[in-house]
N, C-alpha and C positions, 0 to 999 in steps of 0.2 A: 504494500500500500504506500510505504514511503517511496518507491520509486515509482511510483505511479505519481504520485504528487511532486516529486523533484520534476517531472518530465512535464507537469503542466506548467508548474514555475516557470520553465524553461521556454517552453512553446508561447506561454501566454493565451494559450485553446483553454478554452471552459472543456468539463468533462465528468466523467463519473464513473464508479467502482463501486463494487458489493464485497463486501470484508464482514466479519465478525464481530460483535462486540461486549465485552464484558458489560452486562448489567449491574448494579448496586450487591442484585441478593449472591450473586458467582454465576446466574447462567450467562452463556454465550448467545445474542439471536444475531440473526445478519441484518445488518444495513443496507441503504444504498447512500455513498456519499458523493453529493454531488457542489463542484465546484465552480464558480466562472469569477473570470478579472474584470473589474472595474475599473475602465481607463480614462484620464483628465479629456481634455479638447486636445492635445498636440497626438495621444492615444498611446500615451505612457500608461502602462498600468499599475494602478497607486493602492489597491488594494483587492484583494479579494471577499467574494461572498461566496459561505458554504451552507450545505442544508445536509443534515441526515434525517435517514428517513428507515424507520423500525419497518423493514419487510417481512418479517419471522411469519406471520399469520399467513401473507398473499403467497407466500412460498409453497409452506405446509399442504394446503390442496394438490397443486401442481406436481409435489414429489409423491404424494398418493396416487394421484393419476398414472405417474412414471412407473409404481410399485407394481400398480396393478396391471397395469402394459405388458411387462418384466414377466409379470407371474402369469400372465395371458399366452402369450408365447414360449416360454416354458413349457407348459402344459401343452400348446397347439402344436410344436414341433417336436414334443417327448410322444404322441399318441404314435402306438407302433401301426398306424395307417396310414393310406391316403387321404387327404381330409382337405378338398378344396371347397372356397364359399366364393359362392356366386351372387348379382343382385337379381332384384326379380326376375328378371327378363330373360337372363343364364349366363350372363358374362361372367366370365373368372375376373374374383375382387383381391382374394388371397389365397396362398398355398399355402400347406404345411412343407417342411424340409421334405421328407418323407416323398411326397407326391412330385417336388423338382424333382430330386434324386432319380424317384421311378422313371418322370419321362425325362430325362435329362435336359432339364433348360431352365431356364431362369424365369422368376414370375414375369418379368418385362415382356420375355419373348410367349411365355404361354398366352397372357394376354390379346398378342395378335393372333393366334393359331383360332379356324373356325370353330365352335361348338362340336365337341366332339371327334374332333380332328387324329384322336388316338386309339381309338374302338375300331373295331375289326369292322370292314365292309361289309361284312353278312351280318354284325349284331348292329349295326349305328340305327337302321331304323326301329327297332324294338327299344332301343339303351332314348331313340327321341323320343318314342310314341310314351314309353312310360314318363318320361322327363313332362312332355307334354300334358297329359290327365291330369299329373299331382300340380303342375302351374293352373292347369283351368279348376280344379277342385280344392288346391289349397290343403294337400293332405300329403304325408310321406309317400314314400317309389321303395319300391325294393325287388331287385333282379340281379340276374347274373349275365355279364359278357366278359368277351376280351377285348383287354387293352393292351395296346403298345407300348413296351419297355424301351426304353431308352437303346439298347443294343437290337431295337429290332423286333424281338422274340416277343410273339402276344401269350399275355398270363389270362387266365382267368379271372374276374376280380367281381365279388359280390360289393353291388352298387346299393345305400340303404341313402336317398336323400329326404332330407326332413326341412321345411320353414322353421324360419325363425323370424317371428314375429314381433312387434313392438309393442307398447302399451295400450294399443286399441284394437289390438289383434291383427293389424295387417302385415303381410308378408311384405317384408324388408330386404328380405337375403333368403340363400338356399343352403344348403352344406350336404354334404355328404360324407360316411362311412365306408373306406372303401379296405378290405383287407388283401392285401399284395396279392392274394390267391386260396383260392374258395380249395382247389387241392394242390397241395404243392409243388408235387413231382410231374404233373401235368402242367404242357407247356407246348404252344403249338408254334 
C-alpha cells in the first residue's frame, strides 16, 4: 500500500486500493482507499484529499457467490458422467469436463457443432424425436443411443434429460445424465 501511494505522490494521478485494516476491537475488514491531488491555479499540487471506505459487508456476498461457483463446478465436473445443459431451445450453454473429454473439444467449439452433431446417423432421429416430446410437454427423455467418442469409436450412452425450471415453473434450461456406456465392452 505504501508503494502504491509513493507512486501516486509521484504521478500526481488521483487513485485507489483495497488493503486491510485493523479495527479498534483487532478484526481486520478491507477498505477501499481512495486518493486524488488538489492542485493551486499554476497546477502544483498542494495537497491531497483521501476517503476510506469500510467495504467488509459489499465484499462478503460476492465471495459467497464465488464459494458457491467453486463448489458448483466441483461437483459439475466431479459427476462421473456426461452432463451437458442446454437452454430451452437445445443449444449447449455448458459442459461438464467429462463430456469435453468424451467428445474431444472444447465448450467454444461444441457450441458451434449442430444439435446432435455426435449420435450415430441411424439413432439422431429417435435421440431428436425424444428430445422433441419432452421440449413440447415439459417433462424428462430417457433413451439409449450412440455417440461419438472423440477417437471416432461410437459408445453406447443412456440419455436421461430433465428441465430445470425457475421459480414459476418454467423451463429455463435442459440437462442431461449421460453415462459413458449403458455396457461397457460394447463399442461399435
Amino acid at each position: 500500500m505504501l508503494e502504491y501511494w509513493r507512486s501516486l505522490l509521484q504521478s500526481g494521478q488521483p487513485g485507489e486500493v483495497e488493503a486491510r485494516l485493523c479495527r479498534y476491537d483487532g478484526e481486520y475488514r478491507r477498505f477501499l482507499f481512495s486518493a486524488a491531488p488538489l492542485a493551486d491555479k499554476p497546477g502544483r499540487v498542494v495537497k491531497w484529499c483521501g476517503a476510506s471506505t469500510d467495504i467488509e459487508e459489499r465484499l462478503q456476498p460476492q465471495e459467497a457467490v464465488r464459494t458457491r461457483e467453486s463448489l458448483f463446478s466441483s461437483i459439475f465436473d466431479g459427476l462421473p458422467e456426461l452432463v451437458p445443459l442446454t437452454t430451452r431451445e437445445g443449444d449447449l450453454e455448458l459442459a461438464n469436463r467429462h463430456i469435453l473429454d468424451f467428445l474431444g473439444a472444447s465448450l467454444e467449439a461444441l457450441k458451434g457443432w449442430a444439435n446432435g452433431a455426435s449420435f450415430h446417423p441411424e439413432d439422431y432421429s429417435s435421440v431428436l424425436a425424444a428430445w422433441q416430446r419432452s421440449q413440447s410437454i415439459g417433462e424428462p427423455y430417457d433413451l439409449e443411443a450412440r455417440q461419438r467418442r472423440a477417437d471416432g469409436v461410437y459408445r453406447w450412452t443412456r440419455i436421461r434429460g430433465y428441465p430445470l425450471r425457475d421459480s414459476q415453473e418454467r423451463i429455463v434450461n435442459w440437462y442431461s445424465c449421460r453415462p459413458t456406456s449403458t455396457t461397457p465392452s460394447e463399442s461399435l
